[in-house]
C-alpha positions in Angstrom: 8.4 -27.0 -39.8 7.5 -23.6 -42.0 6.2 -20.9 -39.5 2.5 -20.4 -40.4 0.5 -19.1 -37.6 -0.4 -15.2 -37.1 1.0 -15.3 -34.1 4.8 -13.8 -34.4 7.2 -17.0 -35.4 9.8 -15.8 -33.1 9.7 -14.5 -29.0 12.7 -12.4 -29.3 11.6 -9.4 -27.7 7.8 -8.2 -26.1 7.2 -5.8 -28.3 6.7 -8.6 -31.0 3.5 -9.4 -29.8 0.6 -6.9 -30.5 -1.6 -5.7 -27.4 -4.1 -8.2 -28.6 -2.1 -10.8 -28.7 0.2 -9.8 -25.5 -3.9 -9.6 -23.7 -4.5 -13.5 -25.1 -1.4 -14.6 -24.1 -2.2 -13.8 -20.2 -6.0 -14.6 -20.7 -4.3 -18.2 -21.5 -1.4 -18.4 -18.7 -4.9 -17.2 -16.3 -6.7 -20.6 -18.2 -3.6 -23.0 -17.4 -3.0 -21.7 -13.9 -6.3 -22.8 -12.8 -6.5 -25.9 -14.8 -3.4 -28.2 -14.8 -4.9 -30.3 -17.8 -5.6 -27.4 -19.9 -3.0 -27.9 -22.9 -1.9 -31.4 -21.3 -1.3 -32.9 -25.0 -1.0 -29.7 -27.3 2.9 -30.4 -27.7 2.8 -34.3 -27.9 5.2 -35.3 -30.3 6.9 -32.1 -30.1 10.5 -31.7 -28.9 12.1 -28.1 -28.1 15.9 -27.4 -27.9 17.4 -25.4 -24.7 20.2 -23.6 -25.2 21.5 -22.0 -22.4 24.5 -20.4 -22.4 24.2 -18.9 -18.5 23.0 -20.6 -15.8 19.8 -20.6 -14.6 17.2 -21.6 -11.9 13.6 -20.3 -12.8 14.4 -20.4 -16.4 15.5 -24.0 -17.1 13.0 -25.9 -14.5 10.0 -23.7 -15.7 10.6 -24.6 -19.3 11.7 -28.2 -18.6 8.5 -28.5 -16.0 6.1 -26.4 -18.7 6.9 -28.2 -21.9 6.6 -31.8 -20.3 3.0 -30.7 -18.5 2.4 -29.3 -22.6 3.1 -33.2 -23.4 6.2 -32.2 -24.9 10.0 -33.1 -24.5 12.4 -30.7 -23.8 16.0 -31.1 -24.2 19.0 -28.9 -22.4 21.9 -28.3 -24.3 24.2 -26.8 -21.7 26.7 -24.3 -23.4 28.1 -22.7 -20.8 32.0 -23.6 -21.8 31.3 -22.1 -25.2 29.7 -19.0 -27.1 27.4 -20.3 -29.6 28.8 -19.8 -32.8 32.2 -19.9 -32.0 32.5 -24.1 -32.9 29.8 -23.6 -35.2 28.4 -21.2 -37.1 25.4 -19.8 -36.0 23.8 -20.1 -39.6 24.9 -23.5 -39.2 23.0 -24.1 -36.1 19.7 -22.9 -37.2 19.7 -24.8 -40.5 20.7 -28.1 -38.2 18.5 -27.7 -35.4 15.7 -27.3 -36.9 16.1 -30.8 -39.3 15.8 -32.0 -35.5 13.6 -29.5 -33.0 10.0 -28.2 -33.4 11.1 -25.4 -31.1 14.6 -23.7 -29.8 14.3 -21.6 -26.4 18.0 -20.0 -25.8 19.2 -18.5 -23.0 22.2 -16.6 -24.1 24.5 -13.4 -23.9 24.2 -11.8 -27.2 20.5 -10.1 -28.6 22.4 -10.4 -32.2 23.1 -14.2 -31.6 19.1 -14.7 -31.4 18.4 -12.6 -34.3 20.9 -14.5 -36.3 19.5 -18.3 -34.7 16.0 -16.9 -35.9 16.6 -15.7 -39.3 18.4 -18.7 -39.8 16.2 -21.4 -38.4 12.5 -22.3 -39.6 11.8 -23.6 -36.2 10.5 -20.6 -33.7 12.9 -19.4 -31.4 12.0 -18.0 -27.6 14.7 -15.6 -25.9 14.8 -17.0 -22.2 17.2 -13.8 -22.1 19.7 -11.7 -23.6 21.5 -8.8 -22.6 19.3 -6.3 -23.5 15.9 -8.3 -23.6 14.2 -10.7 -21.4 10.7 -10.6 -22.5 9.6 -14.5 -20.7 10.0 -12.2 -17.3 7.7 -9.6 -18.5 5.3 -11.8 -19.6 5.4 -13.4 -16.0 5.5 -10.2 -14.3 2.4 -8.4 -15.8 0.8 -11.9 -15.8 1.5 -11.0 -11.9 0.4 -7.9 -11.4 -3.0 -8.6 -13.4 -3.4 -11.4 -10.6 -2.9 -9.0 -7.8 -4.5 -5.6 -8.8 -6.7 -6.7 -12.0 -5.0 -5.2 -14.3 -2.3 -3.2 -15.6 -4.1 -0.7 -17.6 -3.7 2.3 -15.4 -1.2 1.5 -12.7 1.8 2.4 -12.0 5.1 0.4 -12.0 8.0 2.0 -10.5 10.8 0.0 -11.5 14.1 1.3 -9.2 17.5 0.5 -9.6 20.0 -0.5 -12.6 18.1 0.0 -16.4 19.0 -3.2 -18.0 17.2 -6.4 -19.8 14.4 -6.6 -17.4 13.5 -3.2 -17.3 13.2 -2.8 -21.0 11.1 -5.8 -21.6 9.3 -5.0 -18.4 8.8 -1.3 -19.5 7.5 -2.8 -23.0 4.8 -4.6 -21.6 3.0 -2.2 -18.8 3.2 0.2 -22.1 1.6 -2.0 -24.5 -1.1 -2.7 -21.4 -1.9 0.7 -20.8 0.0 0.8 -17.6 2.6 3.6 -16.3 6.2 2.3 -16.1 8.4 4.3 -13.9 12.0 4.1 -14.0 13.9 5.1 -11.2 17.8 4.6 -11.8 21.0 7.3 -10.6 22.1 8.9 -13.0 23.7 7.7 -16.3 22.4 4.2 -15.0 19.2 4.0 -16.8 17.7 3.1 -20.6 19.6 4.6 -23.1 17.6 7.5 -24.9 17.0 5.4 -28.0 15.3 2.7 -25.7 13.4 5.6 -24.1 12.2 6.9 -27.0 11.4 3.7 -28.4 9.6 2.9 -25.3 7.5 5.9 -25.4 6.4 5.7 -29.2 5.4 1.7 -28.1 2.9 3.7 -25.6 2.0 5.7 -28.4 1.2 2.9 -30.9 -0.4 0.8 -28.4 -3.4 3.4 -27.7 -3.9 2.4 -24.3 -3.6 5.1 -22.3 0.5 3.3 -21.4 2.8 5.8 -20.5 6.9 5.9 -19.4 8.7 8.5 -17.0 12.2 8.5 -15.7 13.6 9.7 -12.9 16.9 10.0 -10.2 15.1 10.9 -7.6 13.5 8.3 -5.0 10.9 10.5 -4.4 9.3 10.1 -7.4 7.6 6.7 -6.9 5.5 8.0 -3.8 2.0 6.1 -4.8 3.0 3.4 -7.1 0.8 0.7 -7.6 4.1 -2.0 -7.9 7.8 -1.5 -6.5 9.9 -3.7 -8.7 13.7 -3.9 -8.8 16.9 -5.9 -9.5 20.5 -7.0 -8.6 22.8 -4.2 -9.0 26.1 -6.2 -9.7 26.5 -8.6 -12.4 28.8 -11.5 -12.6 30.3 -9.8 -15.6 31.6 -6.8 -13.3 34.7 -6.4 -12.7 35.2 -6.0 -8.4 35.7 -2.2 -9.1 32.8 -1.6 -11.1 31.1 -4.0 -8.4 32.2 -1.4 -5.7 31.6 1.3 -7.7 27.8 0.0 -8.2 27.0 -0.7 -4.4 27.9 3.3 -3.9 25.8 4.3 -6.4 22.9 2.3 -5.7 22.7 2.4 -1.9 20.4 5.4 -1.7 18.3 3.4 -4.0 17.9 0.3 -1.9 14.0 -0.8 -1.0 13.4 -1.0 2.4 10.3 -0.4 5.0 10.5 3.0 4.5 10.7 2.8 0.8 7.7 0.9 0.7 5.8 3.0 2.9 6.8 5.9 0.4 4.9 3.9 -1.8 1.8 3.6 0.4 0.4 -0.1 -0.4 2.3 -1.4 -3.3 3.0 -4.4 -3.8 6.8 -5.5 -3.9 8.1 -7.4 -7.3 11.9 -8.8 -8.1 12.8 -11.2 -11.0 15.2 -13.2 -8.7 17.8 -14.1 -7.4 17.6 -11.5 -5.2 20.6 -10.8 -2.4 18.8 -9.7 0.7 20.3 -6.8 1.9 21.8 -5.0 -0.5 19.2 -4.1 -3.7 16.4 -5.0 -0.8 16.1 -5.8 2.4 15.1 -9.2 4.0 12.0 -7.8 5.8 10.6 -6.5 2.2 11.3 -9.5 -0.3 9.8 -11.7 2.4 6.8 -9.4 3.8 3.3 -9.6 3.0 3.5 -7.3 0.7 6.0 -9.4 -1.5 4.7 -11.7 -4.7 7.8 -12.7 -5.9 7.5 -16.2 -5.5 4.3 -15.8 -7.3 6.3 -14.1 -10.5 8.6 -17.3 -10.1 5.8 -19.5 -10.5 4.1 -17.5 -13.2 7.5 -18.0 -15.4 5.7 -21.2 -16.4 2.2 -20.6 -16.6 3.2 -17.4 -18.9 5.6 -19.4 -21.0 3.2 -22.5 -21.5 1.2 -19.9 -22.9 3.6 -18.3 -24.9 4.7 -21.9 -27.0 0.8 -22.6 -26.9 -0.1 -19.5 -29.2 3.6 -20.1 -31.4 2.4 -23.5 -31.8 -1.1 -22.5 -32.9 -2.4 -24.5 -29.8 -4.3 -21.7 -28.0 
């Protein structure tokens, strides 16, 4: 099961893929949303781990439902009771897992746990999310907005609320497509400088014109092209910090007048969303919403994703 393709052997984080390839993968989610027996067969034979360590909705049944339309068999390994590693070494794991799986797609707490599954395991190895990555979102969310405006290249994504794992990878693609990312967070709640600057040298490298701003103030996404944004609260956070958060972000909430602000953008959010508090019900169910699109698109764009790791595309 030696990793031979061009394509990067692992998905750990977006910016392993090039432009090119980032551009092939969408041109082939575009392919298999329109034909449901394009890549029927390309993972017959094939099976691919799950390991989830947090729970999921979208994640889990787009996989399961994605790798069985591929003609693959996926199987969940639920490790919600335990850390991985912590029965087991994670060395361990990789060297066994991949005497048994084509494929391991892990769902987990820890970026450094991935790293460690991946240089330890000759099988690739997809990040269905970490704490500071969850590039399987961004891949679904500029596969998205490509649907809805053409293209990235040269729009702007203002993404408004807390910086975390979907910002970054979010960020990392509109980049790496030429697109503006926004980020609109108070202050002391966004990326940290070194993702900012890492983020800004991605737009660099990429030459396409990609670009990243960040900002406090509301104000500043007046004529974006996308409104995106997240829960403010994790279940990690303590009810303090919980309290503290729903101060802090109220101002930042997206409502009518928010998205008039923005003047015809269209209204993104990875999900679950809690109506009401990071948006408000009339928004993340208006006309301009696509979120149940993005959910959708978690499939088409990861089906893509395993068919270019698998040299199938």
């Amino acid at each position: 099961m030696a990793k031979t393709n061009a394509f990067p052997t692992d998905f750990l984080t977006v910016d392993a893929l090039t432009p090119a390839q980032l551009g092939a993968v969408l041109k082939t989610a575009a392919r298999g949303k329109k034909d449901r027996r394009f890549g029927a067969k390309a993972l017959a034979g094939k099976s691919i781990v799950m390991l989830f360590e947090k729970p999921s909705l979208r994640t889990r049944v787009s996989f399961e439902v994605g790798i069985n339309r591929l003609g693959g068999h996926a199987l969940f390994y639920d490790h919600a009771k335990e850390r991985i590693g912590e029965r087991e070494s994670i060395h361990d794991y990789g060297r066994v897992l991949e005497r048994y799986a084509d494929g391991i797609v892990a769902r987990v707490f820890s970026q450094g746990a991935l790293e460690e599954l991946a240089a330890n395991c000759d099988a690739p190895v997809v990040n269905a999310l970490s704490d500071t990555h969850h590039p399987c979102q961004a891949l679904a969310d500029v596969l998205t907005i490509t649907e809805h405006l053409g293209s990235v290249k040269g729009k702007t994504v203002a993404y408004i609320g807390d910086g975390n794992n979907v910002t970054l990878s979010l960020a990392q693609a509109v980049v790496m497509l030429g697109g503006h990312m926004l980020e609109v967070a108070p202050e002391g709640f966004g990326l940290s400088a070194a993702e900012v600057a890492a983020i800004s040298n991605l737009a660099a490298a990429s030459r396409a014109g990609g670009s990243f701003t960040a900002s406090s103030d509301v104000e500043a996404m007046s004529g974006a092209d996308v409104v995106y944004t997240d829960t403010w609260v994790s279940m990690h956070h303590s009810s303090a910090e919980a309290a503290r958060r729903l101060r802090t972000f109220k101002p930042y909430q997206i409502d009518g007048a928010m998205m008039a602000r923005a003047g015809g953008a269209i209204f993104m959010h990875c999900l679950p969303a809690e109506r009401g508090v990071e948006v408000t019900a009339d928004v993340v169910d208006g006309a301009a919403s696509v979120v149940f699109d993005q959910a959708e698109n978690r499939m088409h764009a990861q089906n893509a994703l395993l068919l270019h790791l698998f040299g199938e595309a």
